[in-house]
VEXDREN-710737 format. One record per atom (N, C-alpha, C): residue in three letters; x, y, z. Coordinates in steps of 0.001 Angstrom, whole numbers, plus 500000, padded with zeros to 6 digits. Example, Ala and Ser with C-alpha at 12.3 -4.5 7.8 and 13.67 -1.06 7.14 Angstrom:
<rs>
ALA513190494310507800 ALA512300495500507800 ALA513200496700507800 SER512850497750507080 SER513670498940507140 SER512900500030507870 
</rs>
This chain:
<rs>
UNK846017012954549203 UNK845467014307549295 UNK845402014921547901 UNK844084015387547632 UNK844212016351546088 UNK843940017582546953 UNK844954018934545754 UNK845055019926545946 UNK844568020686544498 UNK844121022353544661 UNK844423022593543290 UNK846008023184543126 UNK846663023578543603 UNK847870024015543081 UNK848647023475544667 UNK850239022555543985 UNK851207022333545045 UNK852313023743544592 UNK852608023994546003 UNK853971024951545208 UNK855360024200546705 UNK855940023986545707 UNK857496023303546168 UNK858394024392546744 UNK858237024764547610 UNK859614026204548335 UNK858376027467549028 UNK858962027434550025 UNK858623028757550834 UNK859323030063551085 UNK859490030090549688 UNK860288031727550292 UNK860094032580549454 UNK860291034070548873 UNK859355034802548227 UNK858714034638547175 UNK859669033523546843 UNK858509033337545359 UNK857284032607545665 UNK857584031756546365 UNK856413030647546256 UNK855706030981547406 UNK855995031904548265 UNK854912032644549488 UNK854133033813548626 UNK854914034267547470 UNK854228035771546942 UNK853240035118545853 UNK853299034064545343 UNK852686033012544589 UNK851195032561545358 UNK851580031877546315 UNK850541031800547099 UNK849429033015547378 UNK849956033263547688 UNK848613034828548222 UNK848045035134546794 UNK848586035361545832 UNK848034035934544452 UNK847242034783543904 UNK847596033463543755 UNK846426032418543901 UNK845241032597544765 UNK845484032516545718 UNK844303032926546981 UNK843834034082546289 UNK844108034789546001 UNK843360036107545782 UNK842644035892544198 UNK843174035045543474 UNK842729035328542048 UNK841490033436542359 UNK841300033107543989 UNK840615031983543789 UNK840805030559543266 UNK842593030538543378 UNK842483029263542713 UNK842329027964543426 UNK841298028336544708 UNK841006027076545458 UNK842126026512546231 UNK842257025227546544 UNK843228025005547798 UNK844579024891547165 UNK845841025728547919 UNK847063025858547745 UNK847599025245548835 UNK848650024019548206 UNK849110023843549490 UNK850866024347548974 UNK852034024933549964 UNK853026025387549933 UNK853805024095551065 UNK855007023636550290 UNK855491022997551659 UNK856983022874551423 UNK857549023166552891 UNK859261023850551995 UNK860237022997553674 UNK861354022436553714 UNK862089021459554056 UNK862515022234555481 UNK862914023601555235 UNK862752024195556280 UNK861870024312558043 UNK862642025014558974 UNK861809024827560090 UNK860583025623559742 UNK860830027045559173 UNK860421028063559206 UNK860184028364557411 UNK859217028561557345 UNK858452029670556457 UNK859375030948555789 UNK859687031559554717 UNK860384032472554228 UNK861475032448553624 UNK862057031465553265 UNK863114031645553203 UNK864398032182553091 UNK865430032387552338 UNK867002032893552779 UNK866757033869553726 UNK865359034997553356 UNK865336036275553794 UNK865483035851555572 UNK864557034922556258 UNK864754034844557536 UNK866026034776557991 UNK867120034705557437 UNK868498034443558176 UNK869097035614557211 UNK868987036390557071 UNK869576037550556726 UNK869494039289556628 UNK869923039244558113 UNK869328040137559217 UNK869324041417558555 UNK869948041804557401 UNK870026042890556864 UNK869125043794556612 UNK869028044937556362 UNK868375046082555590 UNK868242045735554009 UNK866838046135553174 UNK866821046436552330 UNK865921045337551279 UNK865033044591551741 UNK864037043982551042 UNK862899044584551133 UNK862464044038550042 UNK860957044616549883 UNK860535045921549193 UNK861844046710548388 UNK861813048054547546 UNK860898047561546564 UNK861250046301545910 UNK860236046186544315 UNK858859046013544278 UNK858238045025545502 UNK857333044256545268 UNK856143044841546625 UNK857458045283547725 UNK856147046003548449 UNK856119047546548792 UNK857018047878548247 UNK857119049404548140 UNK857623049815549776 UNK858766049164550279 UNK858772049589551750 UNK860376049244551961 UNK861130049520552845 UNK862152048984552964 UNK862036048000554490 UNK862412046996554366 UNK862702046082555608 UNK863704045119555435 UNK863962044800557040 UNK864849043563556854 UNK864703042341556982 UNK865685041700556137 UNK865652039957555873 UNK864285039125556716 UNK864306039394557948 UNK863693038321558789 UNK862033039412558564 UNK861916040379558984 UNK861086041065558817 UNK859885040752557500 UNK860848040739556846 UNK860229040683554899 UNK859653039102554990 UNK860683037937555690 UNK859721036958555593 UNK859050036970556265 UNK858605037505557825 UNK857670036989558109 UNK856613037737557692 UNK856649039454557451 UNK855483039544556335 UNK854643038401555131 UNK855590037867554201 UNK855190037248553559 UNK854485035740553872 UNK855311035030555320 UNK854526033914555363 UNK853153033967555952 UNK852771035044557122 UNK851832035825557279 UNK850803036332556495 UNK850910036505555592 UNK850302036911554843 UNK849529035799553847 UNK850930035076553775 UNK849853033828552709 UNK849245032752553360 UNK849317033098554890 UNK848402032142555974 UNK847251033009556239 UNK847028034115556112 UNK845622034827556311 UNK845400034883555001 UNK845818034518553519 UNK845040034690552362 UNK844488033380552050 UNK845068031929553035 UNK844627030642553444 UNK844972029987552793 UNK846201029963552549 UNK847582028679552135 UNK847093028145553495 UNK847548026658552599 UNK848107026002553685 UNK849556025686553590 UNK850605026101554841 UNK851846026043554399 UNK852455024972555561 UNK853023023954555457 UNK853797023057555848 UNK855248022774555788 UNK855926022959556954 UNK857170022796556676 UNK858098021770556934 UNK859297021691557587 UNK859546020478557656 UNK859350019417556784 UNK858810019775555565 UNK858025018426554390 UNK859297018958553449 UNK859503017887552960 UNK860513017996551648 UNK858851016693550516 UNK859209017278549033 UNK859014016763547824 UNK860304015577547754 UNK859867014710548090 UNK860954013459547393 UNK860817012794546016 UNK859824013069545374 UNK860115012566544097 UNK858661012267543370 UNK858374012256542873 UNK856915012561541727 UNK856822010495541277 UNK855281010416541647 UNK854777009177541174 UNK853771009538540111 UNK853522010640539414 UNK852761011062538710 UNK853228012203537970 UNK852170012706536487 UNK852796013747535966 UNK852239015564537025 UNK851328015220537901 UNK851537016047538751 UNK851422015577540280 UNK851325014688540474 UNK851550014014541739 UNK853253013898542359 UNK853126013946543587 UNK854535014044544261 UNK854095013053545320 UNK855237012901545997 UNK855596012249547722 UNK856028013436548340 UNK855414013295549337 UNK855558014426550860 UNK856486013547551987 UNK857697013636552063 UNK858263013403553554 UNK858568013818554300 UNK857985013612556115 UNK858534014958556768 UNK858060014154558103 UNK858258014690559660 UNK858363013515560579 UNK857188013007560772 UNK856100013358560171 UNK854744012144560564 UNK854715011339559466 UNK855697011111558494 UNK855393009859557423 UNK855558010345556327 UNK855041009277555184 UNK855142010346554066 UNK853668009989553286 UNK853870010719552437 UNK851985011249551792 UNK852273011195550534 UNK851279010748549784 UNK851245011314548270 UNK849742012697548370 UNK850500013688547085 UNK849708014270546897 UNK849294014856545943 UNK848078014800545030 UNK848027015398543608 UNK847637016461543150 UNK847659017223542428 UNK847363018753542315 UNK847195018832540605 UNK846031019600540687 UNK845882020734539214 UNK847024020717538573 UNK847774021366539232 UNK849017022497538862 UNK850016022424539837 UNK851301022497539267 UNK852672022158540504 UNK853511023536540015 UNK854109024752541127 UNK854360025550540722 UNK856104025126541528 UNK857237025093540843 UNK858814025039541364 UNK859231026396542152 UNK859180026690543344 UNK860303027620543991 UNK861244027012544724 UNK861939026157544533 UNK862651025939545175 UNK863987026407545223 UNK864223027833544784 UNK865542028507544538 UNK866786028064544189 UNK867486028812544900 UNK869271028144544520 UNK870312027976545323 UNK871440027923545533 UNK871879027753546206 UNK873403028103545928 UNK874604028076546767 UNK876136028781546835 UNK876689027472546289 UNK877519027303545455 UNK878416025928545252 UNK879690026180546424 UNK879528024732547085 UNK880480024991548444 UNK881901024696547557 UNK882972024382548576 UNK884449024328547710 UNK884881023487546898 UNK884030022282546884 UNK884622021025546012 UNK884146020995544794 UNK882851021718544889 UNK882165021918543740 UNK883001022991542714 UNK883795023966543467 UNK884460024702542802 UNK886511024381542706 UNK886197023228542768 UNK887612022216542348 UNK888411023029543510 UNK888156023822544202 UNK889445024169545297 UNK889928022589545792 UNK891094022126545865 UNK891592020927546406 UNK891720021402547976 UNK891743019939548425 UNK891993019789549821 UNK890691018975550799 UNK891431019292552031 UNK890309019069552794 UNK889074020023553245 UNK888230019423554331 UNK887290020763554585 UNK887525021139556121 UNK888034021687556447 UNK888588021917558209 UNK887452022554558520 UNK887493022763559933 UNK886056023945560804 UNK886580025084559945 UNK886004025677559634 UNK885864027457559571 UNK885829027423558111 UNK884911026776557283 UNK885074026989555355 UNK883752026479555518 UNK882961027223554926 UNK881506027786554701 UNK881040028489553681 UNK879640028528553219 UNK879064029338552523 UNK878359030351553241 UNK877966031204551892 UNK877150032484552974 UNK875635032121553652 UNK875085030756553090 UNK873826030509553000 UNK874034029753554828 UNK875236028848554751 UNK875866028290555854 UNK876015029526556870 UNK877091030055556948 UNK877209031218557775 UNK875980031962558456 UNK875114032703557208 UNK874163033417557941 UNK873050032704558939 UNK872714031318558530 UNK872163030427559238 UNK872683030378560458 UNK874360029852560555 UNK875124029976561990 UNK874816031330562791 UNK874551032198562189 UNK875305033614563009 UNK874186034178563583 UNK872724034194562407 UNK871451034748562762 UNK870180033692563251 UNK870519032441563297 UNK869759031684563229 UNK869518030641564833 UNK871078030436565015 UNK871399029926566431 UNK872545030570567007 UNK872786031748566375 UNK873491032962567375 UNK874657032455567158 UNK875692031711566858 UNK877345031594566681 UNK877752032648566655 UNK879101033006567554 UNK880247033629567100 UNK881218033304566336 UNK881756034511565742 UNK883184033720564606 UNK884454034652564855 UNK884916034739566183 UNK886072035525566664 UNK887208035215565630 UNK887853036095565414 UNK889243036215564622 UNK888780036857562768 UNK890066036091561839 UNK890332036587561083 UNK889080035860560218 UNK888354036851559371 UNK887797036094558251 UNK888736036298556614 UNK888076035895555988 UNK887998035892553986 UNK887152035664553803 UNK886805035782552924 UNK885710036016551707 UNK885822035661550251 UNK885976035060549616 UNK885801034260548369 UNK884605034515547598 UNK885268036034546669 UNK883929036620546204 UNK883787037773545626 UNK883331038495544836 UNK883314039804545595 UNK881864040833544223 UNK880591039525544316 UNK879826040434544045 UNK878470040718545309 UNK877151041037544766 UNK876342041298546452 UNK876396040305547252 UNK876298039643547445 UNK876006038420548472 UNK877336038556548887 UNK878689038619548358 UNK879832038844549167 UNK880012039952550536 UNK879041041227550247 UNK878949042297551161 UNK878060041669552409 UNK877093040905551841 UNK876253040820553281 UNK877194039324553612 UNK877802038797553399 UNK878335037618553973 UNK879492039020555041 UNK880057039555554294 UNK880699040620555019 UNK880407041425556436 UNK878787041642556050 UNK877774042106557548 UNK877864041036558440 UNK877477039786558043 UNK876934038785559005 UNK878484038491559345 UNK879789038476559053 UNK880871038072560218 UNK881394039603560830 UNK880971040684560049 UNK881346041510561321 UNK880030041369562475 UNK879208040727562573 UNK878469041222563473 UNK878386039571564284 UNK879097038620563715 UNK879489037576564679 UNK880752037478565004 UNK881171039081565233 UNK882620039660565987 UNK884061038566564917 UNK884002038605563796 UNK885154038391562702 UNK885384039685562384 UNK886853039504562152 UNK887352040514561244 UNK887977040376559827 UNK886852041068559254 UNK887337040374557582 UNK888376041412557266 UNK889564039942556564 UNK890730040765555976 UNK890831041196554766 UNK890109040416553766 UNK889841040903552620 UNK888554040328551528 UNK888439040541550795 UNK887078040050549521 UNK888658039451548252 UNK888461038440547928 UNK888877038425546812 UNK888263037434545103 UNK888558037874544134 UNK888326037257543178 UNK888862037152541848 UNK888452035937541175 UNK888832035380540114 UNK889180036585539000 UNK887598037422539157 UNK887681038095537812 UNK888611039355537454 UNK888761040248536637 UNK889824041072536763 UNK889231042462537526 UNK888145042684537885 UNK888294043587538743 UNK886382042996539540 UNK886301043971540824 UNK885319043336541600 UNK883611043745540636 UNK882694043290541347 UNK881330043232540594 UNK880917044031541052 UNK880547044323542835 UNK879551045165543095 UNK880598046004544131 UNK881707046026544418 UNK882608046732545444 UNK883737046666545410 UNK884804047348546196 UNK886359047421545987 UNK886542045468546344 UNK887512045558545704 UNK888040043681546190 UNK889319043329545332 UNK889961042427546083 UNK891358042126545603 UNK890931041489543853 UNK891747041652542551 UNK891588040592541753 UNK892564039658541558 UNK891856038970542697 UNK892656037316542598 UNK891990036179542328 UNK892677035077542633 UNK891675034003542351 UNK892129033068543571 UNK891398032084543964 UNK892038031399545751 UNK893085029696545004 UNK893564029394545819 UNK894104028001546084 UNK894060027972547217 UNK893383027043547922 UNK893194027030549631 UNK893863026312549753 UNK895184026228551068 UNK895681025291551712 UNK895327024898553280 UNK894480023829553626 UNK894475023394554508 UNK894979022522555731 UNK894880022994556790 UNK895473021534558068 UNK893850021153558852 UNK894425020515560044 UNK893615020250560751 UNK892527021571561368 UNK892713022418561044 UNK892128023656561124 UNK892305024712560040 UNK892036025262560071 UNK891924026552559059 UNK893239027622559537 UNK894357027700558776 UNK895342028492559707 UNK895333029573558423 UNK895084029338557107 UNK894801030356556070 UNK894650030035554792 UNK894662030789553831 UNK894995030196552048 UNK896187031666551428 UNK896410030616550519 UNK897314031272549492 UNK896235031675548303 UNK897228032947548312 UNK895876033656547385 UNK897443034161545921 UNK896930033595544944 UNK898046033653543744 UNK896620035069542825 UNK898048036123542433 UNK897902036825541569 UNK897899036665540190 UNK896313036393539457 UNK896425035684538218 UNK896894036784537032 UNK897933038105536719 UNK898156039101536385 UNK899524038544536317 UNK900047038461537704 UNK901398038449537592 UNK902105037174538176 UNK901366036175538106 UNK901754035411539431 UNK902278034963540351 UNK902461036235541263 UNK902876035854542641 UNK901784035895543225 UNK902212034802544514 UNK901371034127545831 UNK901667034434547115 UNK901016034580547826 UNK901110035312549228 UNK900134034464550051 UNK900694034420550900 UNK899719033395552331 UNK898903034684552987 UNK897744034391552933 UNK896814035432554351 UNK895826034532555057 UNK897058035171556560 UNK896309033932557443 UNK894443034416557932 UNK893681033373558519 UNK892502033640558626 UNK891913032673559852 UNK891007032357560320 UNK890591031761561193 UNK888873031474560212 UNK888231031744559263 UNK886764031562558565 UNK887442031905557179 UNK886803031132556339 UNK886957031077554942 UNK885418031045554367 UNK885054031659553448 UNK883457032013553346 UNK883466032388551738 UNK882774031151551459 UNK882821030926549475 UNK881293031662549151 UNK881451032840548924 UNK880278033158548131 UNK879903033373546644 UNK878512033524546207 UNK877968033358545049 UNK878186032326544389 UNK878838032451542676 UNK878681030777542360 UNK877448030111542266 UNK876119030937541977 UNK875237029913542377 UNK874814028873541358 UNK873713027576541973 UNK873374026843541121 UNK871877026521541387 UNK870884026429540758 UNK869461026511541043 UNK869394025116541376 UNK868323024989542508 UNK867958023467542774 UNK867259023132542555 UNK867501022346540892 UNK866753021702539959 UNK866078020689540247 UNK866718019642541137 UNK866319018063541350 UNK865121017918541174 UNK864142018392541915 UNK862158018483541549 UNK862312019201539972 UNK862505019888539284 UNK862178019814537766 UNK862730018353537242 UNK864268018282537263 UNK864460017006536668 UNK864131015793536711 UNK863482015238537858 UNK862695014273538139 UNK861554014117537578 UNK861115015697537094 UNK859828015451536932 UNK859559015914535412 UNK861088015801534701 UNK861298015306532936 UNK861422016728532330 UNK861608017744533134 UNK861319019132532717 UNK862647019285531916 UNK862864020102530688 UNK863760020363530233 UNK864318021376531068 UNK866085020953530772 UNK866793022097531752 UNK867751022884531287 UNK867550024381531345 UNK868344025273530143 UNK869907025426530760 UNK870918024937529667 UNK871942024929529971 UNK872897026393530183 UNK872179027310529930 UNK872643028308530630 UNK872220028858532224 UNK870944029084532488 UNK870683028949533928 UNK870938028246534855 UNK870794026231534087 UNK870709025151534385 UNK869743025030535563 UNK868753026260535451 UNK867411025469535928 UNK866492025011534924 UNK865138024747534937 UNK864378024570533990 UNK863528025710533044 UNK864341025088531950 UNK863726026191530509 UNK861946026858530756 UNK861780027793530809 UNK860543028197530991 UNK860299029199529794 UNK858664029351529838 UNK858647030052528757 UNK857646031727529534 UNK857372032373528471 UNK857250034346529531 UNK856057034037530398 UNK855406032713530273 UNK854134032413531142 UNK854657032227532475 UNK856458031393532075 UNK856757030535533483 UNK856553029184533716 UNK855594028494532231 UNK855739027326532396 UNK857055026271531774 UNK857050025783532458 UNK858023024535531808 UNK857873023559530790 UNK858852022911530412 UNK858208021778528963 UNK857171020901529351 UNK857352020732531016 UNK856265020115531682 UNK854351020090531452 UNK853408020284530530 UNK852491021063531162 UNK851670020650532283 UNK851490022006532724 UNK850866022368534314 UNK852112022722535137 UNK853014022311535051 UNK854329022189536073 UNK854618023936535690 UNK855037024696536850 UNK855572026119536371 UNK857179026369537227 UNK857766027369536976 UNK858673027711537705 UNK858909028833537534 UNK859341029131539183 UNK859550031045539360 UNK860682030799540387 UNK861221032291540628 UNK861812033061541761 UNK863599032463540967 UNK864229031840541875 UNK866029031891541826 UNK866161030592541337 UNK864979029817541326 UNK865124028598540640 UNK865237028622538777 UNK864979029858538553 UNK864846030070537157 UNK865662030943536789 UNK866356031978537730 UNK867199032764537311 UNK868091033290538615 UNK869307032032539004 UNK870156032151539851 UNK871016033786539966 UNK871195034456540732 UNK870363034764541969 UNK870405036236541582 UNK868806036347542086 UNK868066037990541968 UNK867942037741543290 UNK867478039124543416 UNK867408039662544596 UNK865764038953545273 UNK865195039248546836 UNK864152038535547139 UNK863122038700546149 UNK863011040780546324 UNK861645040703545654 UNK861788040788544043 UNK862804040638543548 UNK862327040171542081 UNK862136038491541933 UNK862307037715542804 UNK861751036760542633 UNK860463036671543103 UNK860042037190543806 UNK858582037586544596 UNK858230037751543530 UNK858356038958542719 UNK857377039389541416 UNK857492038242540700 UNK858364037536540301 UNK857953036251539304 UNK857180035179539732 UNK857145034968541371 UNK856098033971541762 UNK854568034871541367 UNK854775035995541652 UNK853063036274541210 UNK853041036439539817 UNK853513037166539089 UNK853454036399537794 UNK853528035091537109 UNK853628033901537727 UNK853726032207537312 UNK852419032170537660 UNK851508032969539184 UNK850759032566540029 UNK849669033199538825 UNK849264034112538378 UNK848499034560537114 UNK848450033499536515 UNK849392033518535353 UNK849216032468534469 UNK848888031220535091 UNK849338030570535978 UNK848916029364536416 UNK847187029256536919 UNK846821030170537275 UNK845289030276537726 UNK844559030540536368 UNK844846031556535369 UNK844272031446534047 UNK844225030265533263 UNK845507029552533273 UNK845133027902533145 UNK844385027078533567 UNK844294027321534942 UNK843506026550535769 UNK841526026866535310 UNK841711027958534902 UNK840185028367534674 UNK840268028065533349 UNK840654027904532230 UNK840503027769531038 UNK841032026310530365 UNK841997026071531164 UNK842400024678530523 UNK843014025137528743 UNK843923026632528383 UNK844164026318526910 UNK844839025190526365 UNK844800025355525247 UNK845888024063524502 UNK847121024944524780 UNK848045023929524841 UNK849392023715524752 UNK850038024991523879 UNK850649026139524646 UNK850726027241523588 UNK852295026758522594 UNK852444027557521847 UNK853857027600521016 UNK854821028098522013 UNK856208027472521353 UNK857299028581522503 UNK858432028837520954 UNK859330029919521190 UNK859997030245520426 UNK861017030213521226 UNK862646029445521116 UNK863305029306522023 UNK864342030737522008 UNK864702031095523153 UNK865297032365523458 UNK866492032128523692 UNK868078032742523100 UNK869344031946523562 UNK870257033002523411 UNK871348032946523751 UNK872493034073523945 UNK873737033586523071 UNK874405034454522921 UNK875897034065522449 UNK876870034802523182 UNK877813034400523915 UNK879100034479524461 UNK879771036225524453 UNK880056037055525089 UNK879831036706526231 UNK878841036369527641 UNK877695036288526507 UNK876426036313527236 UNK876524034964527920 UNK875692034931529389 UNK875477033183529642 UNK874883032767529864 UNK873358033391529460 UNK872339033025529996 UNK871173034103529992 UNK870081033760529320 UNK868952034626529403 UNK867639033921530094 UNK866831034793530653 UNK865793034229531348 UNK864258034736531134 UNK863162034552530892 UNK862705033247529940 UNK863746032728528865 UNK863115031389528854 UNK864004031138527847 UNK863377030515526429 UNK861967031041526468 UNK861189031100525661 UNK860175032144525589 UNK859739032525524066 UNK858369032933523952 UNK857543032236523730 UNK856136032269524643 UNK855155031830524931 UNK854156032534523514 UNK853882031601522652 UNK852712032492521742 UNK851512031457521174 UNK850712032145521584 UNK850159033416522278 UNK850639033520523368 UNK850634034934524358 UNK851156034300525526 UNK851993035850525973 UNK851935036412527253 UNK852326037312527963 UNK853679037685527758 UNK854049039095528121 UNK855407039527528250 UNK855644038512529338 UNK857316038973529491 UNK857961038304531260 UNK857813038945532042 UNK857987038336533148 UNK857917039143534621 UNK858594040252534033 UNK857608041600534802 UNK858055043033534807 UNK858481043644533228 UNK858128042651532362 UNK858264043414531102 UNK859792043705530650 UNK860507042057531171 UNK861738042441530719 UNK862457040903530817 UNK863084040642530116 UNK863991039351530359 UNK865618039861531195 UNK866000038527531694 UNK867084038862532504 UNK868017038386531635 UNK869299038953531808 UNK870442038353531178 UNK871591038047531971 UNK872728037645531769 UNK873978037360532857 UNK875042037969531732 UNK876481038103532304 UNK877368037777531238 UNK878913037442532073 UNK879796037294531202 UNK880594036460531800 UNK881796037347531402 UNK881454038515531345 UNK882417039251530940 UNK882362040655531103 UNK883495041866531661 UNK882981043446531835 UNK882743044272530280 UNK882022044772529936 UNK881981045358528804 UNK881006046951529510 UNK881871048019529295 UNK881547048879530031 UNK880267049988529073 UNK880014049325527786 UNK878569050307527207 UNK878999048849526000 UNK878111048010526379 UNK877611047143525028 UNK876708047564524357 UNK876420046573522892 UNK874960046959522718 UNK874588045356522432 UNK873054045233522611 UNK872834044165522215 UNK872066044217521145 UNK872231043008520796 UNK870827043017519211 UNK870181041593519352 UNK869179042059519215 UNK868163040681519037 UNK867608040016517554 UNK867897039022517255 UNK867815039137516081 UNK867148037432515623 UNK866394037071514822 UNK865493035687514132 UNK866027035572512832 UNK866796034622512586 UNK867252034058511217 UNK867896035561510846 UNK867429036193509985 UNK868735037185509118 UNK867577038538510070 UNK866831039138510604 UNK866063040013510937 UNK866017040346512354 UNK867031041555512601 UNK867160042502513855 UNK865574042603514092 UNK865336041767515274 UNK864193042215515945 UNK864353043764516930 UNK865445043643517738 UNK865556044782518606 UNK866727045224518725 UNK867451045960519731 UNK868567046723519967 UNK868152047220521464 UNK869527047484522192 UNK869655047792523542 UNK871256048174523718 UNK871270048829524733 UNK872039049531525623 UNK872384048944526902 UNK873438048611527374 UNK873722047533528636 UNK875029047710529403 UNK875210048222530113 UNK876660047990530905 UNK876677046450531237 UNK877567045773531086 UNK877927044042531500 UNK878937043870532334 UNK878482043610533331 UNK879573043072534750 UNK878982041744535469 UNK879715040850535007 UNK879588039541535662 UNK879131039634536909 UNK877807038390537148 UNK877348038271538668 UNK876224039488538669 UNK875905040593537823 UNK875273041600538008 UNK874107041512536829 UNK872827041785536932 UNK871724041570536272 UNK871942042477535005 UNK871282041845533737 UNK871265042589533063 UNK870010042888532135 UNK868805043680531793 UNK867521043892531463 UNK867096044280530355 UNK866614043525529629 UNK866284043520528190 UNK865024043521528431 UNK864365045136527658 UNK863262045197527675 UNK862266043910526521 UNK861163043884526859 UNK860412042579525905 UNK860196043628524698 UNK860057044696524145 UNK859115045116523374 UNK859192044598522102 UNK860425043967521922 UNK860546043505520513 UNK859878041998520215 UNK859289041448521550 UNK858387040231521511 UNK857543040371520310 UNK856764041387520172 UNK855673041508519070 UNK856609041145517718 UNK857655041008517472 UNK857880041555515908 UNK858339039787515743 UNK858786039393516401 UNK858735037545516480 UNK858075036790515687 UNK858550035435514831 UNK857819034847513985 UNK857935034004514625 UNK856057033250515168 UNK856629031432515362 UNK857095030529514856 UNK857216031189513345 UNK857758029785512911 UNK858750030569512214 UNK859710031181512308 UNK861054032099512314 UNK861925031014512809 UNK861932030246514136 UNK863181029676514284 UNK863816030570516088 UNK864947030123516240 UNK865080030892517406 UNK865020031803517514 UNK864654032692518117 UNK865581034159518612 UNK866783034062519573 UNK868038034979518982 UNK869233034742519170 UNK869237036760520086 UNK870303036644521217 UNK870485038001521580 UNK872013037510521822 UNK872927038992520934 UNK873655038679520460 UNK874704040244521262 UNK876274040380521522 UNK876618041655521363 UNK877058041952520070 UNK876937043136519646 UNK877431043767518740 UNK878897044494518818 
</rs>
């Protein structure tokens, strides 16, 4: 099968991607995501409150996707599910597997949404075994909203920035009673929460964990019946890396530049796959921004633009683009994202190329919580300057 544009993931990015292709004409889109259903996380997360950025409305989780998959089936995606990308026989060709067989298929242009995902417990060295009741939130909300589970008794929570609150909604409303939020760092990200850090002890069931005070250290047992590891995330790279894309070791998805493309060319990437984890609709806005540039390519075919690589220093951990594109567009929304790994309650940042302050900013820094660096200092950039470094002062 040839296509003009494949996009890998169905959920706001690569559904809000779709329609803005369709609309800007870039001929046949096909979308195909592993899932039963169309939308992703948003369908299993029954909550209030998507859709403020990108559609100017408030709705919830399931609501917001099926707006969006709706939408990019009357703008005439074709969207397929059940299909997973197993692995690229070409520099834009893939394999399609899914229960009628598998397919090759080649495309123009290959756009990455395939988001991110919770690191479950082993990934986060907790020792032990894995008994019933130790889950992620991505796990959970699936159980609770998806095929209706109850989770009677005591919960925890292993966590405590957003995604910890709605993991919080979805077991009070599959009748748990959460006993507490706790975490590593020294105080919580987005709400009140213990500052601890976990050692889980397990049996043949889940009877509780010891939760040690990293301040003073004493340890205390709180028993529980659900254990629920949130945030932590990690983007699911596997389709970039297969397909040779460089991968930025701070996001550790693939390095993109303010277009959205990857070292790949033609290959692009948007939404949580590029900047573990924003909210739906700011990844929505970056699929239609990849979806621009990728259709202006598609009509023009330019050469290969310049990138100027974009990088942080400590306590920073990560900035997103992670290049300037030159020639070549601001970032989504006219701002790069940042992370940090540390509370700093009025930083400043400075942006700066070899010995020359490009910019300056103003930032509260709380781990797990976004942080927004306007682009304007893009213009003052030399391509052949060398990196740009964003630095605290």
């Amino acid at each position: 099968m040839n296509v003009d544009v494949l996009i890998a993931g169905a959920g706001p990015a690569g559904l809000a991607a779709a329609i803005e292709l369709r609309r800007l004409g870039a001929g046949r889109v096909l979308v195909v995501d592993r899932e039963q259903a169309a939308g992703g996380v948003p369908r299993h997360s029954a909550h209030t409150g998507y859709g403020l950025r990108d559609l100017r409305r408030i709705m919830t989780g399931p609501g917001y996707a099926r707006h969006y998959a709706q939408a990019a089936a009357r703008a005439g995606a074709q969207i397929r599910t059940q299909t997973t990308v197993t692995g690229w026989s070409g520099p834009r060709t893939v394999t399609l597997t899914s229960a009628g067989g598998i397919e090759t298929v080649t495309a123009a242009a290959v756009l990455l949404t395939t988001g991110c995902r919770e690191r479950p417990r082993a990934a986060r060295l907790v020792p032990g075994d894995r008994p019933h009741g130790v889950m992620t939130t991505g796990e959970l909300q699936q159980r609770v909203y998806l095929h209706g589970q109850r989770l009677p008794g005591r919960a925890l929570v292993i966590g405590a920035e957003h995604v910890s609150f709605s993991a919080m909604v979805t077991l009070a409303h599959a009748g748990a009673d959460v006993v507490a939020l706790v975490t590593d760092q020294p105080r919580q990200q987005s709400y009140a929460a213990f500052a601890l850090a976990a050692a889980v002890r397990w049996r043949a069931r889940l009877d509780g964990v010891e939760l040690a005070d990293l301040r003073t250290g004493a340890v205390r047992f709180v028993a529980c019946d659900t254990l629920v590891f949130t945030g932590d995330w990690i983007p699911d790279h596997e389709l970039a890396r297969l397909a040779g894309a460089e991968i930025d070791p701070g996001t550790r998805g693939p390095a993109v530049d303010t277009a959205l493309e990857t070292s790949v060319p033609s290959v692009f990437a948007a939404g949580n796959l590029v900047h573990a984890a924003e909210t739906a609709d700011v990844a929505a806005l970056g699929g239609r921004h990849a979806a621009r540039h990728l259709a202006a390519a598609l009509r023009a075919a330019p050469p290969r633009a310049q990138r100027i690589p974009v990088t942080v220093t400590a306590p920073l951990r990560w900035i997103s683009p992670n290049a300037i594109r030159v020639p070549g567009p601001p970032p989504p929304r006219g701002r790069f994202l940042l992370r940090s790994e540390a509370f700093r309650p009025l930083a400043r940042l400075e942006v700066r190329q070899g010995g020359r302050v490009l910019g300056t900013a103003r930032a509260r820094l709380v781990p797990e919580r976004p942080v927004h660096l306007d682009a304007g200092w893009m213009a003052r950039a030399d391509p052949s300057g060398g990196p740009v470094r964003v630095t605290l002062r």
